[in-house]
C-alpha positions as CSV (number, residue, x, y, z in Angstrom):
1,X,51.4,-103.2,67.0
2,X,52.8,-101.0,64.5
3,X,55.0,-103.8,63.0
4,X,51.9,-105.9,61.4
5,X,50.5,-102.8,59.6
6,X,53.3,-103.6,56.5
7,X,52.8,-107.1,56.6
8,X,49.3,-106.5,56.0
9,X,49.4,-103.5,53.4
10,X,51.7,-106.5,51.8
11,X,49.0,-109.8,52.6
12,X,46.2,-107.3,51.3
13,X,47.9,-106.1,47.9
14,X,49.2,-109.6,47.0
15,X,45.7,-111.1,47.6
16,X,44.1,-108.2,45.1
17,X,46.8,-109.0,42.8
18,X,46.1,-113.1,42.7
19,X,42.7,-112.3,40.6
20,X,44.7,-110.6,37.7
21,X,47.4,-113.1,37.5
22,X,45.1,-116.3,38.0
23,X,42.8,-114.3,34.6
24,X,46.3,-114.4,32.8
25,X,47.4,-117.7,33.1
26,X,44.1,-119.0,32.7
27,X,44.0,-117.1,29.2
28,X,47.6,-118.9,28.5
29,X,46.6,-121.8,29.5
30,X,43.7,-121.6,27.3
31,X,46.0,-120.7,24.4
32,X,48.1,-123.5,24.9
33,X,45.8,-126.2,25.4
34,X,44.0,-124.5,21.5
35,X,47.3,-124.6,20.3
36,X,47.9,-128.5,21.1
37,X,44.3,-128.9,20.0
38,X,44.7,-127.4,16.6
39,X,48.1,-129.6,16.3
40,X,46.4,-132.5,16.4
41,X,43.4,-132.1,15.0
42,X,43.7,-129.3,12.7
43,X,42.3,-126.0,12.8
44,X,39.1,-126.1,13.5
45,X,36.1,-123.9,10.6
46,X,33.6,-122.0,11.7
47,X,30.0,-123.8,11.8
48,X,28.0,-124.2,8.5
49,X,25.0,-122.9,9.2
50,X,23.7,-123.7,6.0
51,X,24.8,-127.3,5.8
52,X,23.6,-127.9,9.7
53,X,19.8,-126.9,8.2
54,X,20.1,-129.0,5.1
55,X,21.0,-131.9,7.5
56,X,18.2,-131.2,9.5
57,X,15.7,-131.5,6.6
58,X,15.2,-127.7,7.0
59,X,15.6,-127.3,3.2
60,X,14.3,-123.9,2.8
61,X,15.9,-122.8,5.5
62,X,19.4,-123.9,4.0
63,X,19.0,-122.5,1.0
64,X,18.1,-119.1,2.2
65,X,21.0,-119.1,4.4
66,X,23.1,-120.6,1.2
67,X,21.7,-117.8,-1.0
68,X,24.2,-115.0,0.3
69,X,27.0,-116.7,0.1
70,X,26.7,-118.5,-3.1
71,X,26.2,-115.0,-4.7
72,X,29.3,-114.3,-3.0
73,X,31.5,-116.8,-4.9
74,X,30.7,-119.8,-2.0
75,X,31.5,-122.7,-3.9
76,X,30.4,-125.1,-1.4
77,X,27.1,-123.1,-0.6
78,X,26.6,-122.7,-4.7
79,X,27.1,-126.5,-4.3
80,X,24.5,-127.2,-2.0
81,X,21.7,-125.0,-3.9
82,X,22.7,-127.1,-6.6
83,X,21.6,-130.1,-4.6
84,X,18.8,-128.8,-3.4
85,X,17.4,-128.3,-6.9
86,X,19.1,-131.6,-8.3
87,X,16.7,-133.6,-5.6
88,X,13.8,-131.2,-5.3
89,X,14.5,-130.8,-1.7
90,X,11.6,-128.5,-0.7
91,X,11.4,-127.3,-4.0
92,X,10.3,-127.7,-7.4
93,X,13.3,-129.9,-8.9
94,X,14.9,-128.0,-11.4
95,X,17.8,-130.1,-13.1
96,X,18.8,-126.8,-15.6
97,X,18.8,-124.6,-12.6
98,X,21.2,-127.2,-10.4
99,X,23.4,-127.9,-13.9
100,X,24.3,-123.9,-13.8
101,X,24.9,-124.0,-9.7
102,X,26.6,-126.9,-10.2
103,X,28.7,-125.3,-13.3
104,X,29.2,-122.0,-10.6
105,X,30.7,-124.4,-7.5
106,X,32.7,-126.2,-10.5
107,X,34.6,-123.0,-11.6
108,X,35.1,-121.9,-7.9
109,X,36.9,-125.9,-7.5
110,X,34.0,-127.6,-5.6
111,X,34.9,-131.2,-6.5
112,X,31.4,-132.6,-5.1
113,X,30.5,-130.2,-7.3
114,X,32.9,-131.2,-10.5
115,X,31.7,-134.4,-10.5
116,X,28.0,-134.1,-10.2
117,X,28.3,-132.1,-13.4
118,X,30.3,-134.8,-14.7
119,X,27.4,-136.8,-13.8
120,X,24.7,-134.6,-15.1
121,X,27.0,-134.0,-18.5
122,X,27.0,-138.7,-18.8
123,X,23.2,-139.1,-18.7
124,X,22.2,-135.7,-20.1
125,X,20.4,-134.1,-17.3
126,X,20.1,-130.6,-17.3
127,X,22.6,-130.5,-19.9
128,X,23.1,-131.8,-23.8
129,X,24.5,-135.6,-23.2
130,X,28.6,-135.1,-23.4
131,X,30.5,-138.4,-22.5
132,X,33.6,-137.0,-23.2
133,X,32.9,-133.8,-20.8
134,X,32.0,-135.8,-18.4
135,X,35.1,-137.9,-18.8
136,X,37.1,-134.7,-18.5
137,X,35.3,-133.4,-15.4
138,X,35.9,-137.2,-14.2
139,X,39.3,-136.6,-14.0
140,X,39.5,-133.4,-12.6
141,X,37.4,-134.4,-9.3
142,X,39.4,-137.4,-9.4
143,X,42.5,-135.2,-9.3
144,X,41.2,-133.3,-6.1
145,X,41.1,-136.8,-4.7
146,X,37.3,-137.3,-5.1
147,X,36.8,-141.6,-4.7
148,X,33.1,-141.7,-6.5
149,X,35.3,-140.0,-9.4
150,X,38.4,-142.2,-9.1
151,X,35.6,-145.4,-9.5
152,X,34.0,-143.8,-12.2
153,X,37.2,-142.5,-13.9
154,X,38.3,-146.3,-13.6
155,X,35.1,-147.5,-14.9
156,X,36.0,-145.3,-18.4
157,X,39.0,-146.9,-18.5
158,X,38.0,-150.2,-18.8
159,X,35.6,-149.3,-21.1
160,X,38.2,-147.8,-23.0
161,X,36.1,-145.4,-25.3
162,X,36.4,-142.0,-23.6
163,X,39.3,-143.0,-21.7
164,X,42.2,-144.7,-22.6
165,X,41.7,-148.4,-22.9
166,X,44.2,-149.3,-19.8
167,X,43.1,-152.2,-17.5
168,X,46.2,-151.3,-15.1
169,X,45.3,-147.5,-15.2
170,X,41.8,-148.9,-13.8
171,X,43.6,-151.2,-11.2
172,X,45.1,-148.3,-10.0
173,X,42.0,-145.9,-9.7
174,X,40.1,-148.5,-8.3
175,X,42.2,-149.7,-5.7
176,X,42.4,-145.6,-4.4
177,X,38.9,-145.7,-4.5
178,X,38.7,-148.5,-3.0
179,X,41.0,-147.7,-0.4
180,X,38.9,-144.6,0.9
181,X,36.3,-147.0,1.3
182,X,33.9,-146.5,-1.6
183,X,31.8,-150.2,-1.3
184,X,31.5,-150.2,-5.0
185,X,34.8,-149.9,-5.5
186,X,36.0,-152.4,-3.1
187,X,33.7,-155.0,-5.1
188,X,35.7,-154.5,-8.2
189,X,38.8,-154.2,-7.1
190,X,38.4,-157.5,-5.2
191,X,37.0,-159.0,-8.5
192,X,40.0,-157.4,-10.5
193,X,42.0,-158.9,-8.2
194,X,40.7,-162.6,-8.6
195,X,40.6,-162.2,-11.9
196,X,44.2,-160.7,-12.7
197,X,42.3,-158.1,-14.7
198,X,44.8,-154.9,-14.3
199,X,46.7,-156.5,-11.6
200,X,48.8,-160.0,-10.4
201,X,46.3,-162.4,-9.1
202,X,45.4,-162.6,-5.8
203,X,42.7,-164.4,-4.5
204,X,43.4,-163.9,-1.0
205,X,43.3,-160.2,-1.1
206,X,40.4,-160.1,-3.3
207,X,38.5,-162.1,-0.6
208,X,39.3,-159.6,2.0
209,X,38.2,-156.6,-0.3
210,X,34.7,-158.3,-1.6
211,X,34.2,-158.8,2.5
212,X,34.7,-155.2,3.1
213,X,32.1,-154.6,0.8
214,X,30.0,-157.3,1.9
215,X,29.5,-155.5,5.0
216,X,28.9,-152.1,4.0
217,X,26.0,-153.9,3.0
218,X,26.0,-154.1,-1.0
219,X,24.2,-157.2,-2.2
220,X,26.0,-158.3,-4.9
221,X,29.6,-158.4,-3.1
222,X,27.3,-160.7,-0.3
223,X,26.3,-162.9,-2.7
224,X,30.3,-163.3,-4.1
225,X,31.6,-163.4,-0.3
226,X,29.3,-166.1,0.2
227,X,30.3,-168.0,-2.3
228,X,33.7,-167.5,-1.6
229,X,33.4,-169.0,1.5
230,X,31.1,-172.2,0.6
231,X,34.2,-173.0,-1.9
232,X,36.6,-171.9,0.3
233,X,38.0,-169.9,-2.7
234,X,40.9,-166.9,-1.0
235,X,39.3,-168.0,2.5
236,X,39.3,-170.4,4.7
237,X,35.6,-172.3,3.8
238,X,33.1,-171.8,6.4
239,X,29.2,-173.3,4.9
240,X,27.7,-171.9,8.2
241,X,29.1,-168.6,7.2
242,X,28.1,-168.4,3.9
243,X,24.4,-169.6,4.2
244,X,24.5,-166.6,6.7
245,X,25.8,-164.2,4.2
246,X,23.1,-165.5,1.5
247,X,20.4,-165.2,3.9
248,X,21.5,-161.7,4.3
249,X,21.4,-161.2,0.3
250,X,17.7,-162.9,-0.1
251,X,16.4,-160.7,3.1
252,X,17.5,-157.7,0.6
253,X,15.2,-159.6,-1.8
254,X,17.8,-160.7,-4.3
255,X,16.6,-163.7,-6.1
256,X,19.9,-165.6,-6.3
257,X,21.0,-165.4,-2.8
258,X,17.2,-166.3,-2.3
259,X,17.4,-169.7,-4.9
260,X,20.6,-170.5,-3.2
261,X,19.5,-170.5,0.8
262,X,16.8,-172.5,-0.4
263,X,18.9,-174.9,-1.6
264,X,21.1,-175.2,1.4
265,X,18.1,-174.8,3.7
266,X,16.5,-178.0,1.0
267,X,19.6,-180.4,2.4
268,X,20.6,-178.2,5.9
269,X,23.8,-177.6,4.7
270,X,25.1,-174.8,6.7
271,X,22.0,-174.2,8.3
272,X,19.3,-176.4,10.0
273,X,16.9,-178.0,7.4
274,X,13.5,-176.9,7.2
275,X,11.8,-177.4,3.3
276,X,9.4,-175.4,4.8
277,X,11.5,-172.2,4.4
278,X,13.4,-173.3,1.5
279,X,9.8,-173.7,-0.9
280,X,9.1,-170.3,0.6
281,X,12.2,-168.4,-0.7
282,X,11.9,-171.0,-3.8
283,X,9.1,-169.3,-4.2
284,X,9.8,-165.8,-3.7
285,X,12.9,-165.9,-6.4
286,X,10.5,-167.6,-8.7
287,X,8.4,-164.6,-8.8
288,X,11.5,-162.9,-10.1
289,X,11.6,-165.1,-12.8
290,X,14.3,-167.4,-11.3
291,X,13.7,-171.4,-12.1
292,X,16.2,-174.2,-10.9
293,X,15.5,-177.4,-11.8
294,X,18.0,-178.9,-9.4
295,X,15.8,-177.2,-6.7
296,X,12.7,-178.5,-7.1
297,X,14.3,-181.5,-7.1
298,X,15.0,-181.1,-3.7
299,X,11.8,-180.1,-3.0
300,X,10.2,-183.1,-4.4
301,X,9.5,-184.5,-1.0
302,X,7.6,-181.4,0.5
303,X,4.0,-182.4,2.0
304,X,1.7,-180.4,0.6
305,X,0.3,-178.7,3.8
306,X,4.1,-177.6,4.2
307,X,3.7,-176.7,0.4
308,X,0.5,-174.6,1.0
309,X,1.9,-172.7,3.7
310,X,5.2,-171.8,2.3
311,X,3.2,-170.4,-0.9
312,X,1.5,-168.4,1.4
313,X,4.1,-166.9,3.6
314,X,5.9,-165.9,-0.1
315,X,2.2,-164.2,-0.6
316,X,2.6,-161.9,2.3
317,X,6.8,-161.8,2.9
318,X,8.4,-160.0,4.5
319,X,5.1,-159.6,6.8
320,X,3.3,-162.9,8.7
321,X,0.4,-164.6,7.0
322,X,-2.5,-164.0,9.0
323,X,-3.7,-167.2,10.9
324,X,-6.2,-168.3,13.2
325,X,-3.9,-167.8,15.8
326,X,-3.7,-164.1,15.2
327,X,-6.9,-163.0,14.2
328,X,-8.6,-161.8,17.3
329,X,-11.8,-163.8,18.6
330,X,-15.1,-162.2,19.3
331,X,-15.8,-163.6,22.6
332,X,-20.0,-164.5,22.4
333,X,-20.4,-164.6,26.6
334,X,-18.2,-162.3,28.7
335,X,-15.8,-164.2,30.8
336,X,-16.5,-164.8,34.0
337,X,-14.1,-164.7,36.8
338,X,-14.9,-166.2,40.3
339,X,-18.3,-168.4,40.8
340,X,-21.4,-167.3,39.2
341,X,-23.5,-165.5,40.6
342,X,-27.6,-165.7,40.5
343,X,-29.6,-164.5,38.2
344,X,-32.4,-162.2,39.4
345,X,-35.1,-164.4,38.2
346,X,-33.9,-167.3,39.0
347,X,-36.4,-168.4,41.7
348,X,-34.7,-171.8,42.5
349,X,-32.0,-169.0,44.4
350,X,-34.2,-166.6,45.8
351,X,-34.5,-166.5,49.9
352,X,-36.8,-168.4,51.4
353,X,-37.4,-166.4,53.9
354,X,-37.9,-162.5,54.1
355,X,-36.7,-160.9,57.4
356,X,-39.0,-158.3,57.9
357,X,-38.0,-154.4,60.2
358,X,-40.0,-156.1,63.2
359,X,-37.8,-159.2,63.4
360,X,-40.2,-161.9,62.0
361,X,-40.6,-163.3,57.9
362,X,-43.5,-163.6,56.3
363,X,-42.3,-165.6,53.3
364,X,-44.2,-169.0,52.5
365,X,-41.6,-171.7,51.5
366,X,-41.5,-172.4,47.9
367,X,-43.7,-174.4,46.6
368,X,-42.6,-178.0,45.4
369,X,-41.7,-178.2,41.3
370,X,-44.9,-179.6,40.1
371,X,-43.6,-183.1,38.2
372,X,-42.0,-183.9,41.7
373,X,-45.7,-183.6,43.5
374,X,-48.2,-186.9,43.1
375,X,-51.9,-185.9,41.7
376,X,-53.0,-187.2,45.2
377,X,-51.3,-185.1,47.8
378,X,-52.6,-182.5,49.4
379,X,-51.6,-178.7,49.4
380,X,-48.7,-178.4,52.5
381,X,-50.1,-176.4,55.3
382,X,-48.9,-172.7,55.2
383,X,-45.8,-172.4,57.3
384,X,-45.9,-170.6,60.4
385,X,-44.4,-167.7,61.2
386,X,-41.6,-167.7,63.4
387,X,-39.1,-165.3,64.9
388,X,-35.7,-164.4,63.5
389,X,-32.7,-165.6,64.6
390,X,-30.5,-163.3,65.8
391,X,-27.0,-163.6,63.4
């Protein structure tokens, strides 16, 4: 027996020893897999407590939680007090007091921050009106590789006042920002490209940028797109597609894309015809002060109940008219399920007969309805009483 005493002194100390070295590889393992992680993804920062409140719509919360940092040289938390301020976000707004927060995050290299001053210093918020600063702090956010600054920085250009005049510069600074996806930015550049403003024409490529602009949901590249399609101008033409993309524009409540549905709705061009809907967004882009002859012309034909209630849905778009058919009825009688039953006083529905505890009735038949009895007939004898019937 003596013999198994080492092997299990040995089974004993390995099995205490399995803990230590499973805690050891599970840290290396843990390591590794953060090393890969950070490989691929980057480093990850730790949370923004600040930022995570402002998200929230905890304003106040944000910029108590910003305050210690930003007096700590925080560019990005002196950036977001700035904001805070710019919008009154839960406070008073204050555009001097977000000007010098924004001038702090600005001189710690915020570019957020760079180019709102830029903005505040072009329209003279907060600050005296300085085009040429702003211009300046343009290209410096532009520089950090800030899009909205790129566009705007662009937009200078072509202006060529505080910029130099350089329709290829522009190209250039628009296609970047247009490139990170700024929808503004893909609109011009698609309509620089069309043009050959800055750039060799390409109508093609200036389709596909206007579309990816189109669907980020800006109303005037919609519009374009849809024209582009219904001429079949850089794409391939497609009516159906394009009265879609319209409809999308006049839903927004633009008054071209609204006078132009009509008008395809007016002939059902792309879209079923109903003159119905077309007088109604007629209508609705006149009260923007949009006429078209050629439109009424195709309206001509309308009945005038059709007329009336296309005025009327334009009255109450985007909501429904109210109608008959809507408005709730008052009933007069409650409704009555099943057969009626009888009234209380209604005699003609009474018993006839009473069944009294000791088994007989002692109820006298009704009498007859006196236009159905002749002046010379007797009273009836009383009826006799007789026993009940058992059920």
């Amino acid at each position: 027996m003596t013999w198994r005493a080492p092997l299990l002194a040995l089974t004993l100390a390995t099995a205490l020893a399995v803990p230590v070295f499973a805690q050891n590889r599970s840290q290396a393992d843990a390591e590794e897999a953060s090393n890969i992680s950070n490989s691929i993804f980057g480093e990850t920062t730790p949370a923004d407590y600040a930022f995570g409140a402002f998200q929230r719509g905890y304003f106040l919360t944000a910029l108590e939680l910003a305050l210690p940092r930003a007096e700590q040289g925080d560019a990005a938390a002196q950036t977001l007090i700035a904001e805070i301020y710019a919008k009154g976000l839960g406070v008073a707004q204050n555009t001097e007091r977000a000007a010098g927060w924004y001038q702090l995050a600005a001189k710690n290299g915020d570019r957020l921050a760079i180019f709102e001053l830029g903005m505040f210093y072009q329209d003279g918020s907060g600050v005296t009106q300085d085009r040429a600063k702003a211009a300046e702090l343009f290209r410096e956010a532009a520089d950090k590789g800030y899009a909205p600054a790129k566009y705007n920085l662009a937009l200078l250009h072509v202006e060529g006042i505080y910029a130099d005049p350089s329709l290829t510069t522009a190209a250039e600074l628009m296609k970047e920002a247009a490139d990170a996806e700024l929808a503004e930015a893909q609109y011009d550049y698609g309509s620089m490209l069309i043009e050959g403003a800055g750039v060799a024409p390409d109508a093609a490529e200036g389709a596909r940028y206007i579309g990816l602009a189109a669907e980020q949901g800006l109303t005037a590249a919609q519009i374009d797109y849809a024209t582009l399609l219904y001429l079949g101008q850089g794409i391939e033409r497609n009516v159906e597609a394009a009265a879609g993309w319209y409809e999308q524009a006049a839903e927004g409540g633009n008054p071209v894309a609204q006078n132009r549905l009509a008008k395809l709705m007016a002939v059902g061009e792309g879209t079923a015809l109903d003159l119905e809907t077309a007088a109604m967004w007629r209508a609705l882009a006149r009260r923007q002060g949009l006429s078209d002859p050629s439109l009424d012309r195709l309206l001509v034909s309308i009945p005038p109940d059709a007329l009336a209630r296309a005025e009327e849905r334009a009255r109450f778009w985007p909501s429904t008219p109210p109608s008959i058919e809507t408005v709730a009825e008052i009933p007069t009688t409650p409704k009555v399920f099943g057969p009626p039953l009888p009234a209380p006083t209604d005699m003609e529905n009474a018993p006839s007969r009473v069944v009294l505890p000791n088994g007989v009735t002692n109820a006298k038949p009704p009498a007859p309805a006196p236009a159905a009895m002749p002046a010379e007939t007797e009273p009836a004898e009383p009826a006799t009483t007789e026993p009940a019937q058992d059920p």
